[in-house]
C-alpha positions as CSV (number, residue, x, y, z in Angstrom):
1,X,-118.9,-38.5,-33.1
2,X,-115.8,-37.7,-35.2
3,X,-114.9,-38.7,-38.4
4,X,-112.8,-41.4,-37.7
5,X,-116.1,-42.8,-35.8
6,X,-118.2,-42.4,-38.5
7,X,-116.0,-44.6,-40.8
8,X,-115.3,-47.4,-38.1
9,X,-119.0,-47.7,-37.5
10,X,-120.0,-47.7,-41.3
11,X,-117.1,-50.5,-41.7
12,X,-118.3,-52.3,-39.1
13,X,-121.9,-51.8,-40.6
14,X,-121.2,-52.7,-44.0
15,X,-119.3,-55.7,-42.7
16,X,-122.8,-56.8,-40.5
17,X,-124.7,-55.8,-43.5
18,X,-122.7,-58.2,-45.9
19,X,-123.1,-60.8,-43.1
20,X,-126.6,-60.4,-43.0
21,X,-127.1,-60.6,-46.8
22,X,-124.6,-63.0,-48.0
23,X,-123.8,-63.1,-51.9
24,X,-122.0,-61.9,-55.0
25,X,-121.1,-58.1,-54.5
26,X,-118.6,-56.4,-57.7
27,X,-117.1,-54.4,-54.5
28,X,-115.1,-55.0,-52.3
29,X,-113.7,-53.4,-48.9
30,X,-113.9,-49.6,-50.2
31,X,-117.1,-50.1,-51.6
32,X,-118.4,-52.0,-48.3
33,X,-117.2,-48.9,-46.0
34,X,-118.7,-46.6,-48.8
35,X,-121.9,-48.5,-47.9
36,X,-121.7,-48.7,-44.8
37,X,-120.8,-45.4,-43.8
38,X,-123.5,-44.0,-46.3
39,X,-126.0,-46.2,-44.2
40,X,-125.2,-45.0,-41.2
41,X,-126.0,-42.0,-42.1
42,X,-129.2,-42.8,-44.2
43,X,-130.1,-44.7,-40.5
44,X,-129.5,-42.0,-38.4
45,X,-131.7,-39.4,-40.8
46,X,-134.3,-42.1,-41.2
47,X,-135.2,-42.2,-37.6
48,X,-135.1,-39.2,-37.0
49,X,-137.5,-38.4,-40.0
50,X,-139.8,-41.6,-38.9
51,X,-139.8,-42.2,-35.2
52,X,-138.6,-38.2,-34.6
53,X,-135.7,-39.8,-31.9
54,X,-132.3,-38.8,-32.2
55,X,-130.7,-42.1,-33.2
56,X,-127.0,-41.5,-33.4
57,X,-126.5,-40.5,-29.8
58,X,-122.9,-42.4,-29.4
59,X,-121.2,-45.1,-30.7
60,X,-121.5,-47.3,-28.1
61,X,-125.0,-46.5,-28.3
62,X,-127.1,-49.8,-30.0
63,X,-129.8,-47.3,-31.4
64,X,-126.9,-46.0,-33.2
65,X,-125.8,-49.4,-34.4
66,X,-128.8,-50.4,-35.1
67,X,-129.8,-47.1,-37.4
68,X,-126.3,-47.6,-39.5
69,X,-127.4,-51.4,-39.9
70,X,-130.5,-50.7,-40.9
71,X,-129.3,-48.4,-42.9
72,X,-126.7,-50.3,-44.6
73,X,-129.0,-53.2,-45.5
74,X,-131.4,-50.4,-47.5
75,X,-128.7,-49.4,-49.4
76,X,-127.1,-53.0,-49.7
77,X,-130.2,-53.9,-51.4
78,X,-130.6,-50.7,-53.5
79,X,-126.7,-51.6,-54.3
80,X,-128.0,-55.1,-55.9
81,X,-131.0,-54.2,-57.4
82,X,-129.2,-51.9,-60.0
83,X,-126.1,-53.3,-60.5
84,X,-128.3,-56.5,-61.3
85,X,-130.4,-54.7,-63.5
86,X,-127.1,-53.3,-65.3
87,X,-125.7,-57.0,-65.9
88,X,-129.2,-58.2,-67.5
């Protein structure tokens, strides 16, 4: 998958991400792609690392969705938890 996939499918997977954990973010779009991008990666590493399967086949593959998802929400949540610890 080329570069341009990469950052269409960690848009896309920031934007589910968001979805899936509405609330307050500071960023916006360039930090969502950041994100999600970063957490497709993370995904793809992660189950490779954990369930030893090569998850980013394609990207019309769902285990390659899924991974950058997954991925996304990890760091979505890492995301919060120290820029809320940074505003206390």
């Amino acid at each position: 998958m080329g570069i341009i996939g990469w950052i269409l499918l960690g848009l896309l997977a920031g934007i589910i991400a968001k979805a899936l954990m509405p609330g307050r973010d500071p960023g916006g779009c360039i930090v969502t792609i950041l994100i999600g991008i970063a957490g497709a990666l993370l995904g793809g590493w992660l189950g490779k690392v954990i369930f030893d399967v090569e998850s980013v086949d394609g990207f019309f593959e769902l285990s390659t969705w899924i991974a950058a998802i997954v991925g996304s929400l990890i760091l979505l949540i890492i995301y919060r938890l120290v820029l809320g610890r940074r505003r206390s």
